[in-house]
C-alpha positions as CSV (number, residue, x, y, z in Angstrom):
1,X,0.0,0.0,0.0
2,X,1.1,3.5,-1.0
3,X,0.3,6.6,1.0
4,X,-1.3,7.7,-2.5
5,X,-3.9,5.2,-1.8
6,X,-4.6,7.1,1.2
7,X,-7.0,10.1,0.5
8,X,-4.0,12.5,0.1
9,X,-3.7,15.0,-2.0
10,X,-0.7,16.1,-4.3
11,X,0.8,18.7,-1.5
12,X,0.7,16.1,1.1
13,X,2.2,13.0,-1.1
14,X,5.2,15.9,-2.1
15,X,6.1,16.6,1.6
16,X,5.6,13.0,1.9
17,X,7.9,12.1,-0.6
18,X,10.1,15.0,0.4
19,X,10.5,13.3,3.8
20,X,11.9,10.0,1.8
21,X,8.5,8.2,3.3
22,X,8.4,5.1,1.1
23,X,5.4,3.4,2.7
24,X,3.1,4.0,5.2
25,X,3.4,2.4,8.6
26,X,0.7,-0.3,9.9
27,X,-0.9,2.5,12.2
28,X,-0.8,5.3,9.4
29,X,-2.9,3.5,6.9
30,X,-5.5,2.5,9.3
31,X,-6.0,6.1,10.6
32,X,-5.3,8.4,8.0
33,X,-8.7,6.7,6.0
34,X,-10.4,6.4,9.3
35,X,-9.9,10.2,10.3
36,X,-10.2,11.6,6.9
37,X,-14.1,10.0,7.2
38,X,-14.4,12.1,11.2
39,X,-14.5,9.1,13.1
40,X,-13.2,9.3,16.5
41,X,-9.7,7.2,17.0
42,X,-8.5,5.1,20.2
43,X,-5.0,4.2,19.1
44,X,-2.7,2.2,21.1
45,X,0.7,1.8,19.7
46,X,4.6,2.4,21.0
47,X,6.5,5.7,20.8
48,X,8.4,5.5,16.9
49,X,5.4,3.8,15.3
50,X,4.6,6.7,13.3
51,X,1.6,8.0,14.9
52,X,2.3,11.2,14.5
53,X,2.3,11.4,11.1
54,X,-1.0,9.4,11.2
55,X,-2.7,12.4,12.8
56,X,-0.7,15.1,11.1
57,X,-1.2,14.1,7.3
58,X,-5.4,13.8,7.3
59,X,-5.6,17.2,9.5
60,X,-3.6,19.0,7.2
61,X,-6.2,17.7,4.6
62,X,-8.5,18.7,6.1
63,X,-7.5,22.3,5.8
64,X,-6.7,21.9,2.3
65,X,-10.4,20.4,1.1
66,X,-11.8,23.4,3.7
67,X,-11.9,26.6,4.2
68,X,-10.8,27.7,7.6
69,X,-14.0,30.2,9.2
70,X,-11.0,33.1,10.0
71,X,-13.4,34.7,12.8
72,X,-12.5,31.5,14.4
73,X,-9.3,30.4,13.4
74,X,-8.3,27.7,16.3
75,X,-10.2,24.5,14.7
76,X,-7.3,22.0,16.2
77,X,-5.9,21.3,19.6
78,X,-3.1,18.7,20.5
79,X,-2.6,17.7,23.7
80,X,1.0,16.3,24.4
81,X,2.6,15.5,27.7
82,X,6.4,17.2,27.7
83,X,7.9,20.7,26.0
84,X,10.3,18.5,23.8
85,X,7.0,16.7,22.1
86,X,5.2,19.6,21.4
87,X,7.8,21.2,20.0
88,X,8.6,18.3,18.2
89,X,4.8,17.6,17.1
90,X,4.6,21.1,15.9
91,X,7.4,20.8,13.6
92,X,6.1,18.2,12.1
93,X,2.8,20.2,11.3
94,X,4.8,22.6,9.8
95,X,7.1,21.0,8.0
96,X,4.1,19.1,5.6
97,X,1.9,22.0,5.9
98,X,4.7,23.8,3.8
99,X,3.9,21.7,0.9
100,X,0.2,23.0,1.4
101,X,-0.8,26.4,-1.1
102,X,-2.6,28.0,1.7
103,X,-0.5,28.1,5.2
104,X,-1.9,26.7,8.2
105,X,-0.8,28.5,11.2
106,X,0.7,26.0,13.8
107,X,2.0,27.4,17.2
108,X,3.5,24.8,20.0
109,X,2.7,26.1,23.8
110,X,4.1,24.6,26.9
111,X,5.6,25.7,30.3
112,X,9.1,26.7,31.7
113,X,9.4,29.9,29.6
114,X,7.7,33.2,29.3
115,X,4.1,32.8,29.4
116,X,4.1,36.5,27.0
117,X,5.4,35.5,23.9
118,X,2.8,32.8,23.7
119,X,0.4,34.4,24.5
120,X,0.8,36.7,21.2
121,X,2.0,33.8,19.4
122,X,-1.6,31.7,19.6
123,X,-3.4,34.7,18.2
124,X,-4.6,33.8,14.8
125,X,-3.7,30.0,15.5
126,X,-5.2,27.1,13.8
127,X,-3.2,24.5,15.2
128,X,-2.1,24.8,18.4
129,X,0.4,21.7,20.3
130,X,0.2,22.6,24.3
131,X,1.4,21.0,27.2
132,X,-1.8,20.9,29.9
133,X,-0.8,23.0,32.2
134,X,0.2,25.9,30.0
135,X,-2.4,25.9,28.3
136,X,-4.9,26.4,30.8
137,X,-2.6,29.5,32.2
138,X,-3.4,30.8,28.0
139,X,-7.5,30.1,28.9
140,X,-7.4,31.8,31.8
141,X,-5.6,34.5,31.0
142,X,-8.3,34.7,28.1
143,X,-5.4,34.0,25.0
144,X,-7.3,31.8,23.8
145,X,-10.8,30.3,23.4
146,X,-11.6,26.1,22.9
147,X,-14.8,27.1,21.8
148,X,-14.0,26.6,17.7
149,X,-12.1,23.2,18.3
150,X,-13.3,20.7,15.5
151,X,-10.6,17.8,16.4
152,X,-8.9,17.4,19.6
153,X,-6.0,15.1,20.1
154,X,-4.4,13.3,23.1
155,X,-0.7,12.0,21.9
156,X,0.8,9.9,24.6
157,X,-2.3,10.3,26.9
158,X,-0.9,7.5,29.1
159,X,2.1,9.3,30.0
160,X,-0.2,12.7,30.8
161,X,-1.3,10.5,32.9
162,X,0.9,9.1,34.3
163,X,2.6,12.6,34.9
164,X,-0.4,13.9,36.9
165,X,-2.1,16.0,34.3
166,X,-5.5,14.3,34.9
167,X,-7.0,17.1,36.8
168,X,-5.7,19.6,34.1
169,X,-7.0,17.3,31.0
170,X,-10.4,17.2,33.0
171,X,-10.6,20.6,33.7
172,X,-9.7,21.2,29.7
173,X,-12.1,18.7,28.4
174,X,-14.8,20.3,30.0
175,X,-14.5,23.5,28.3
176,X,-14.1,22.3,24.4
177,X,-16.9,21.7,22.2
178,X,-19.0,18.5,22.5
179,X,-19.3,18.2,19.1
180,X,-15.6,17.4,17.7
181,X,-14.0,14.6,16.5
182,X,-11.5,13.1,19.1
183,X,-8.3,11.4,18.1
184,X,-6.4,9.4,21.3
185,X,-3.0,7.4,21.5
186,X,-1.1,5.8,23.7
187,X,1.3,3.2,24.0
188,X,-1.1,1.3,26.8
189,X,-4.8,0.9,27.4
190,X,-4.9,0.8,31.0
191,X,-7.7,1.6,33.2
192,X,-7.1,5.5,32.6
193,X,-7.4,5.3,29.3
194,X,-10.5,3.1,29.3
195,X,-12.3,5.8,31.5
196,X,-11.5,8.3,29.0
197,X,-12.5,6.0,26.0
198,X,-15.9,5.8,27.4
199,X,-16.0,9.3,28.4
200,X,-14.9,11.3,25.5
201,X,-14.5,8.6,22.4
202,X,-17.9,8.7,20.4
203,X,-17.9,5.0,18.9
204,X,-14.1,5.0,18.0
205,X,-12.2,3.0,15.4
206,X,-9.9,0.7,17.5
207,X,-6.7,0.8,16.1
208,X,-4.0,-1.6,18.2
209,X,-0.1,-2.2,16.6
210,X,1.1,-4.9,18.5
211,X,4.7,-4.0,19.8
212,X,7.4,-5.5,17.8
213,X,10.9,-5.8,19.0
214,X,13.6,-3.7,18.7
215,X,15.3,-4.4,15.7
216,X,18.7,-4.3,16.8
217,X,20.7,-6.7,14.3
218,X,22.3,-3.4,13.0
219,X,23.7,-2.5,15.8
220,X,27.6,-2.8,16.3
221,X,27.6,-3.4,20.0
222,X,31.0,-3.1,22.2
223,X,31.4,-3.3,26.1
224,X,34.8,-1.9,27.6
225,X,35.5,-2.6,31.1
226,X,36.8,-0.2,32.7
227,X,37.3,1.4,36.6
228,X,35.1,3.6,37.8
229,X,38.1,6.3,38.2
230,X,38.9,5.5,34.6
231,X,35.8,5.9,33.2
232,X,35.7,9.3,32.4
233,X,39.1,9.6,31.0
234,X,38.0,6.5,28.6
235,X,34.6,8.0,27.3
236,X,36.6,10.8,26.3
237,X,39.5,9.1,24.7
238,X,36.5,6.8,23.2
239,X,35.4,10.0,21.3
240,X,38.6,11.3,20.4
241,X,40.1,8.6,18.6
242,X,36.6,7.2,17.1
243,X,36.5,11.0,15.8
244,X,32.6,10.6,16.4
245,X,31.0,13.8,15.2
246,X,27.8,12.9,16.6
247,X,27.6,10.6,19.8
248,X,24.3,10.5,22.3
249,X,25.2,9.8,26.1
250,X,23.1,8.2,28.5
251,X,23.5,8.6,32.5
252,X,21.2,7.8,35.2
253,X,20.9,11.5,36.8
254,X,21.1,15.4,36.2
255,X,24.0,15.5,38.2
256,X,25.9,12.8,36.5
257,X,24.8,14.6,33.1
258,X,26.3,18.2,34.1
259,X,29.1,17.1,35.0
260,X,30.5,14.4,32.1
261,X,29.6,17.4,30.1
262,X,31.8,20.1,32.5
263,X,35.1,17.1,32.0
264,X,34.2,16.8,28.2
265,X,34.1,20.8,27.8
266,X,37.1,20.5,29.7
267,X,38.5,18.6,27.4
268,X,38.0,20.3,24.3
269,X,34.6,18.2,23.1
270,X,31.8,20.6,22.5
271,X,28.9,19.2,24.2
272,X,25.2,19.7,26.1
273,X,23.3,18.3,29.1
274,X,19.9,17.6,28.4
275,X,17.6,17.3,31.7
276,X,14.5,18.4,33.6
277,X,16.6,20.8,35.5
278,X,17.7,23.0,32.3
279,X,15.7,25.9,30.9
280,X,13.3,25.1,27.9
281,X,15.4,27.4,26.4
282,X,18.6,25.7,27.1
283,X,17.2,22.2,25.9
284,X,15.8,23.7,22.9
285,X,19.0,24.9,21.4
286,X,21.1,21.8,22.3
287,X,18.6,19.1,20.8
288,X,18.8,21.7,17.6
289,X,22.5,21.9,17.5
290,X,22.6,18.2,17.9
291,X,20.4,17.2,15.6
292,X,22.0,19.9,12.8
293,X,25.3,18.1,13.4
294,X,26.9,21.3,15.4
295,X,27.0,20.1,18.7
296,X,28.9,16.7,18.6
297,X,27.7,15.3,22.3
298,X,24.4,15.1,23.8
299,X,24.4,13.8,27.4
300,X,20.9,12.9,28.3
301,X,19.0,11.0,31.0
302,X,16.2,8.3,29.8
303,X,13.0,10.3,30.6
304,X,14.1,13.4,29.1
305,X,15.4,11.6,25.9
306,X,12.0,9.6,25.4
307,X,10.2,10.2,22.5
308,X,13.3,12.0,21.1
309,X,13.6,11.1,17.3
310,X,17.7,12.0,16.1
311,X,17.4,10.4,12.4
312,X,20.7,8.5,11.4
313,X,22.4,8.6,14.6
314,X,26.2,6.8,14.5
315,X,26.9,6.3,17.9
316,X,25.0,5.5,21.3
317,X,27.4,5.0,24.7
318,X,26.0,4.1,27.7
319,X,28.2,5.8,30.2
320,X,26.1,4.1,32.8
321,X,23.8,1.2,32.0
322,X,19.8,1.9,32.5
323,X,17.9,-0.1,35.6
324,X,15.9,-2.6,33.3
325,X,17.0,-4.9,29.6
326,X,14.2,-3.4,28.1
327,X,15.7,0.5,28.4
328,X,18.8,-0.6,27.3
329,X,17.6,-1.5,24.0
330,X,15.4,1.4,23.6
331,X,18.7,3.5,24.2
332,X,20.6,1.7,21.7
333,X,17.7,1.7,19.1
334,X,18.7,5.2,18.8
335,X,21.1,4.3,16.2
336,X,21.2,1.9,13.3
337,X,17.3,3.3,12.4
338,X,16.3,3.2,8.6
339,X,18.2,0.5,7.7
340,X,21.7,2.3,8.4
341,X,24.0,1.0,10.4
342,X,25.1,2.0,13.6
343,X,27.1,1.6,16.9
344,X,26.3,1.3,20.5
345,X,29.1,1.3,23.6
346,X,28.5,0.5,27.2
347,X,31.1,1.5,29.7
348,X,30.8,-1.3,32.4
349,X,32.8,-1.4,35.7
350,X,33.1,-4.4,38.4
351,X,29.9,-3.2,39.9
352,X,28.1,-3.3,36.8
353,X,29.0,-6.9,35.7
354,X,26.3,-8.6,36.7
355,X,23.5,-6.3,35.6
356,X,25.6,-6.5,32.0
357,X,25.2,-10.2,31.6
358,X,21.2,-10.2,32.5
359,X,20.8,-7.6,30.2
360,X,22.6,-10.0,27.4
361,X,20.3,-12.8,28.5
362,X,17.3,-10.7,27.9
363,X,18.4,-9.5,24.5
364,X,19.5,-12.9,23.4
365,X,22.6,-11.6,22.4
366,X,26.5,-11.3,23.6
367,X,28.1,-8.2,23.4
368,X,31.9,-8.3,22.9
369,X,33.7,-7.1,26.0
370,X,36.7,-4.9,25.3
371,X,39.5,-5.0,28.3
372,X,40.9,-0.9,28.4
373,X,43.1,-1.4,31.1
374,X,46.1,-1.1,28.6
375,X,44.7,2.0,27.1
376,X,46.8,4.9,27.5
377,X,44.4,7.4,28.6
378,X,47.0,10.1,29.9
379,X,45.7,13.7,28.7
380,X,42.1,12.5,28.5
């Protein structure tokens, strides 16, 4: 199946094809039909299934078969859980609505930065990607109105959830329009959800991608065991003499993060910490240097990096493994993506030895183990 066989029209198959989309995913050619005829969608599928574009694609034809009333311009809301997904969602809007002859004005609203901006920002909008909280602060603070909302979506509604935004969600469902077409996804359908399918979801096409795993056989994985004093020294003699340009770092805490990056700076390696403790602002620029290939390290922890999409990245290390087998291969699924190859390298010390082989048990596979003690990490 082609995404031509999908109810798009020309502008939308260009950005399409511009995007080097060959075929649509499982979850994109059930719901682009399925929300192109207004029926309300409960979709259940993993983060990097391509649900995004599933939602993004049939609005944005929408507003090319319609005429947008301008006297109320705000005709879509999205609902996202962090800054980095709206931000991210929002891009995506506006990168295929580019393709589209008339513009569709998409603005992405969420917390941690100046409240003014936004709130001129949102005027004329007829997308708009908000985090809960903020937007609530933009209704009250009358910057916007619900009132013209013609298809609400919830992306990642179990992890609003699960991040406490049900009072907020509640409290912004009960001033949009009862006549709209609802789209919901999530990568469970717990209890939560079920309420909310019940509540909001007006005889909804069930849509459920069974989770595949990881593909991973593109993955060149190494192990070097190290010290724990060495282990510094070695991730940034690791980078040096690969010559990585482009290298994603995982740790376990902010602290951990601000200060591999304060030794790497140190060091001479350009790099950022991306955490919950930095400024929107802050996190903003890095992931866009990073992802432009300016910034050559991006040290992250796992919950901030969730659900953040670096196409064709080389190199994953693990500067310290994750708690469970199944994060470790969500970290290292970060690279070797679209058929490219690439290469993931976990840093293990004495402690971390045992948690290293039940992780291999899990994944079913044996990661060669480099001994560094030899390495000559002088000046690193």
């Amino acid at each position: 199946m082609s995404f031509s066989s999908l109810g798009l029209s020309d502008p939308l198959l260009k950005a399409v094809a511009a995007q080097e989309y060959t075929k649509p995913y499982p979850i994109q050619r059930e719901a682009i039909p399925a929300i192109l005829r207004g029926k309300d969608i409960l979709g259940i599928a993993k983060t990097g299934s391509g649900k995004t574009a599933s939602f993004v694609l049939p609005i944005l034809e929408l507003f090319h078969r319609t005429k947008p009333d301008p006297k109320k311009p705000l005709a879509v809301l999205v609902l996202v859980p962090t800054r980095e997904l709206a931000v991210q969602v929002a891009e995506v809007f506006q990168t295929m609505g580019s393709y589209l002859p008339t513009p569709v004005k998409t603005v992405a609203v969420f917390g941690g930065v100046s409240i003014n901006p936004q709130m001129i920002a949102v005027h004329g909008a007829e997308i708009v990607v908000a985090t809960p909280g903020r937007l609530l602060d933009l209704l009250n603070s009358n910057a916007l109105r619900l009132s013209a909302v013609e298809v609400l979506v919830l992306d990642e509604a179990d992890k609003m959830l699960e991040l406490g935004f049900a009072e907020e969600m509640n409290a912004l469902f009960a001033r949009l329009p009862k006549k709209r077409q609802t789209i919901l996804f999530s990568a469970t359908l717990g209890d939560a959800i079920q309420d909310i399918n019940q509540n909001l979801l007006r005889t909804p096409v069930k849509i459920e991608i069974a989770e595949e795993p990881e593909d991973i056989d593109q993955i060149r994985q190494r192990a070097y065991r190290t010290s724990a004093e060495r282990k510094g020294p070695l991730l940034r003699y690791l980078i040096k003499t690969g010559a990585m340009k482009q290298v994603l770092v995982f740790v376990s805490s902010t602290r951990t993060a601000d200060n591999v990056v304060g030794k790497l700076t140190k060091n001479g390696i350009r790099a950022a910490a991306i955490h919950g403790d930095k400024t929107q602002a802050a996190r903003t620029d890095a992931l866009r240097q990073f992802r432009a290939g300016t910034l050559p390290v991006l040290v992250a922890t796992d919950l901030i990096a969730r659900g953040i999409d670096i196409p064709l990245l080389p190199h994953v290390i693990n500067f310290e493994l994750p708690r469970s087998p199944k994060d470790y291969i969500h970290r290292i699924g970060r690279t070797g993506r679209a058929e490219a190859s690439g290469e993931a390298i976990s840093l293990i010390t004495p402690d971390d030895e045992h948690h290293f082989k039940i992780i291999q048990k899990k994944m079913g596979k044996r990661v060669e183990m480099v001994e560094s003690e030899d390495f000559d990490l002088m000046g690193y």
